[in-house]
N, C-alpha and C positions, 0 to 999 in steps of 0.2 A: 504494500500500500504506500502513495506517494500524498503530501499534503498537493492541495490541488495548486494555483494558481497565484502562487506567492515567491519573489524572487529572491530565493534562498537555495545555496546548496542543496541539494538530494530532493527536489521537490519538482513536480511534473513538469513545471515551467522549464527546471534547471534538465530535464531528460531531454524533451523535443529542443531547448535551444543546442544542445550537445549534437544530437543526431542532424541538426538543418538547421541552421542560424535564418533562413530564409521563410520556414513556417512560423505560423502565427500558432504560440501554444491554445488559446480558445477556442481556435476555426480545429485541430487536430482532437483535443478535447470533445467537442462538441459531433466531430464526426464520428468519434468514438461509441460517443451514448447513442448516438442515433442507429449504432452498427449494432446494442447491446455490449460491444465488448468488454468496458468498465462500468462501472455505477459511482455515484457519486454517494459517500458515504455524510450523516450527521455533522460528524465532527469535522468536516471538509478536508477528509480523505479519499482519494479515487482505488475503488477497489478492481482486479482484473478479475474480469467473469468467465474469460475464455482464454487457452493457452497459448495461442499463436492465431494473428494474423495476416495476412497477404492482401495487399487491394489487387484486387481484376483488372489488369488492361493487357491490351493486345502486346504490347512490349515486352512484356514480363511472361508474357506465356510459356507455360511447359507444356510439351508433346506429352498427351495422357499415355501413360502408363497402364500393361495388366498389371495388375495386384500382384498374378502369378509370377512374373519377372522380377517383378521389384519387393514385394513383402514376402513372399512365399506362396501357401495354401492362406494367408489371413490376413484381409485388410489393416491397417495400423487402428488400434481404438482411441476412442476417445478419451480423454481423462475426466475426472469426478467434475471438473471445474468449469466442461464445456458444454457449451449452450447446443 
């Protein structure tokens, strides 16, 4: 959990301006919640509801895969945490 919006060391502000000096931590935030993948806790902590995410665009595409090639006989599962 990260305090939300406060420009402090170790604090969500401080993750997104680390990873992209060029995003806007509220517009990343905000696309977050809208995606479900954090929650925005009481105490103004963002909690993560899911354990990885990828955005979809044609750039970034990977050529699907069988399961059978790449995981075995068994899809990868999901963990406790995802949505």
């Amino acid at each position: 959990m990260l305090l939300s919006l406060i420009n402090e060391p170790g604090t969500f502000t401080d993750l997104v301006r680390t990873a992209n000096d060029n995003l806007v931590p509220a517009v990343v935030l905000n696309e977050l919640l809208r995606k479900g993948i954090v929650e925005t806790l009481e105490s103004g902590h963002i909690m993560l509801r899911r354990s990885a995410y990828a955005p979809a665009n044609e750039l970034n595409a990977q050529p699907e895969a069988d399961y059978d090639d790449t995981f075995g006989l068994h899809p990868p599962r999901r963990r406790f945490n995802d949505i």
